[in-house]
C-alpha positions, 0 to 999 in steps of 0.5 A, a space after each residue: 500500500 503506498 504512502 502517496 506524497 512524502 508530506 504524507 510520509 513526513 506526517 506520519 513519521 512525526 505522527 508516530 515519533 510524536 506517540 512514542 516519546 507521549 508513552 509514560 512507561 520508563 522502559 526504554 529499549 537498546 539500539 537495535 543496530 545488531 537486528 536491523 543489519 541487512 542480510 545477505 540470503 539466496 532463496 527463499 529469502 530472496 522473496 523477502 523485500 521491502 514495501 512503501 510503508 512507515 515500517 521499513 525494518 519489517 525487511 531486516 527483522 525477517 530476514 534475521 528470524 527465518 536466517 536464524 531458523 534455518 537449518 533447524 529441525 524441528 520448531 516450536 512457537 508459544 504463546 501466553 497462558 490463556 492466549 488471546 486472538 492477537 497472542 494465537 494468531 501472532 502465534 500461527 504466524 510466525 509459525 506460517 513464516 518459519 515453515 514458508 521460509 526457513 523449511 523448518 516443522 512448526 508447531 503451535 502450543 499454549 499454556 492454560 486454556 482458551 476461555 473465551 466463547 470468542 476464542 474458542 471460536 477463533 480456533 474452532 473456525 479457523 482450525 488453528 494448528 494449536 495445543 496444549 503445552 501438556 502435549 509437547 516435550 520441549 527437548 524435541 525442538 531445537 528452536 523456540 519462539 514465544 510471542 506477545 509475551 516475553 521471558 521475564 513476564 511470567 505469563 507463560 509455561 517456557 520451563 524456566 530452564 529454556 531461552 528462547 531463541 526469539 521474542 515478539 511482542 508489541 508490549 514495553 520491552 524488559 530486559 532480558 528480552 535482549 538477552 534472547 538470540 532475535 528480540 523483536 519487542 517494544 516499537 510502535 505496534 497496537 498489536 503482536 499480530 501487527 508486527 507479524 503482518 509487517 513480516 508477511 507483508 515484507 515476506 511477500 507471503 500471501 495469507 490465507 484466508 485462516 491466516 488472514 483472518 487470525 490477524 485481522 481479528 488479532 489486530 481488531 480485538 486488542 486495539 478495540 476496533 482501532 480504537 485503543 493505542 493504535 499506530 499508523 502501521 496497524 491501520 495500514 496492516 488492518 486494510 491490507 489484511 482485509 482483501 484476503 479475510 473470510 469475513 463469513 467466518 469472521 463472523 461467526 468469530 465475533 458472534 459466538 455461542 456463550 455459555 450459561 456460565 458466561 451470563 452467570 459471569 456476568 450477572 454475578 459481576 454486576 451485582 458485586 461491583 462497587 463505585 469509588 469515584 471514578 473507579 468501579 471494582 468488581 471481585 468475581 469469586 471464582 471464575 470458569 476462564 480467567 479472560 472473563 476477568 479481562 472481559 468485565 473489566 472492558 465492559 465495566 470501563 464503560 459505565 459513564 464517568 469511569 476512568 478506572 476499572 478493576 476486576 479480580 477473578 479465582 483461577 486454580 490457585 491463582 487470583 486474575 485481575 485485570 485493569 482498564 483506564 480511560 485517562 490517556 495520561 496514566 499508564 496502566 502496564 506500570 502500575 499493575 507490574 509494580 503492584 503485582 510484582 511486589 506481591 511476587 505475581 507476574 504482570 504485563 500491559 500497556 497504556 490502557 489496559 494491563 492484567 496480571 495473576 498472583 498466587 493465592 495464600 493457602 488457608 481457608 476462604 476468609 484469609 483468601 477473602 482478606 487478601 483479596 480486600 488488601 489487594 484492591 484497598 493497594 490497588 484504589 489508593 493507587 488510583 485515588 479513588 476514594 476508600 468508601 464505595 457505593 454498589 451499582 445494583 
């Protein structure tokens, strides 16, 4: 897709440059000189080219993940625990790319469960090539890749005893994601499955229609319709994805049966939820999938004059919370790392919208019950939302 005039161009370099230094979170990533050297390849790297968008260094960045891959002979590519449709389609990207380009076996594997009516739909239509991490032995696979997550972020079922060989993530880069052999992380992306549709993109490789649709839907869902921390890149990725989508499937994707527990879900949220100010908290007990959390959190931060949202879910042994904020000037991604991890959970986010999972005291349901009105006092002091609330219903 063509830029059209370079004031065009110009504009939305400053556009972009201008998103990036307004960005609150303090993580800075390194140069990444080693990762944008061009290489040098015969076929079928020679396919790889460049395009006429703002994202110029989707050549170089394929280039070195499939020149690193190859020769390989078997790989596998992880997602987060309880993958959502950007981490799994982001997933099945880069494994579409490693096998067109590198000639290397892929599979696709995930951690926890796929919860959401909408996710197992996703995997269901589009008969994604994923599965459970308890089907796979990591010591048969001598390349592995995680994405939209990274090594220190917790979030994920790598044994600890593995470093990967690359990470791809759209999230504020940590530190020891530089530490990994090819790290595509941080940068101007709404989106992981964005990231991976610059790579096809400059990969010259046309999508099917499965493929397709899982990152137009990756690139939809996380960014709320491009309406959420949204780069010129994913706009330009989202249209150019388009022609190729199978929009009945798609479809039947964003329209899914629900469970019954899904309306007992959120029947129970509404009733337990409570206002502070501008803050609307809501404990959801213990929950069926822990991406319901995240679900009441979106739906809670519409409630009008809201521009915090908090809600908390019981999970296997772990409490889920997720955390929404409508004011452009905070950063979501910090807080809940900070607050999280000072009570040695695991956490990951961005702007507007974080979660993370930290593991329940042993003990019975009123010291559980207590820990969790610890946690949420910690996390209203931290919104300045007052101590006393109000239920909705």
């Amino acid at each position: 897709m063509p830029d059209g005039s370079s004031s065009h161009a110009t504009r939305t370099a400053l556009a972009s440059e201008t998103r990036r230094r307004s960005r609150t979170d303090d993580t800075e990533p390194p140069e990444r000189s080693s990762q944008t050297a061009r290489i040098v390849s015969v076929d079928p790297l020679s396919r790889v080219r460049s395009l006429p968008h703002p994202d110029r260094t989707g050549e170089q960045r394929v280039r070195k993940l499939v020149q690193a891959a190859k020769g390989k002979k078997r790989a596998l590519v992880m997602t987060h625990d309880n993958p959502d449709p950007d981490s799994m389609a982001s997933a099945i990207g880069v494994a579409h790319i490693l096998e067109q380009l590198a000639g290397v076996p892929t599979k696709v594997a995930f951690g926890g469960i796929v919860g959401r009516a909408e996710n197992r739909a996703l995997v269901r239509v589009l008969k994604l090539p994923i599965v459970p991490v308890s089907r796979i032995v990591f010591d048969e696979f001598d390349y592995i890749a995680i994405v939209d997550t990274q090594p220190e972020c917790g979030n994920h079922s790598l044994l600890p005893r593995i470093t990967p060989d690359a990470v791809i993530d759209h999230h504020p880069a940590r530190p020891s994601s530089y530490e990994v052999p090819f790290a595509d992380v941080g940068g101007d992306y709404g989106a992981t499955a964005s990231i991976i549709t610059s790579y096809v993109r400059a990969a010259d490789i046309t999508p099917t229609p499965a493929l397709a649709t899982a990152l137009f839907y990756g690139i939809k869902s996380d960014t709320r319709d491009l309406g959420r921390e949204i780069e010129p890149i994913d706009v330009e990725n989202y249209q150019w994805l388009f022609p190729f989508v199978d929009h009945g499937a798609l479809s039947q994707i964003e329209h899914p049966s629900l469970p019954a527990a899904y309306f007992a879900a959120m029947h129970h949220a509404i009733e337990k939820a409570r206002r502070y100010g501008e803050t609307v908290v809501a404990d959801l007990d213990k929950v069926y999938a822990p991406d319901v959390v995240a679900e009441v959190a979106d739906r809670l931060l519409t409630l009008e004059d809201t521009r915090w949202s908090l809600a908390l879910g019981e999970f296997e042994g772990y409490v889920y919370l997720s955390v929404r904020t409508s004011d452009r000037r905070m950063n979501a991604g910090r807080m809940v790392r900070e607050l999280v991890g000072a009570q040695g959970g695991s956490a990951g986010g961005h702007g507007s919208m974080a979660g993370g999972r930290i593991e329940l005291p042993s003990g019975d349901r009123k010291e559980i019950a207590r820990f969790k009105r610890k946690l949420m006092r910690t996390f209203l002091k931290e919104f300045g939302a007052p101590t006393k609330g109000e239920r909705l219903v």
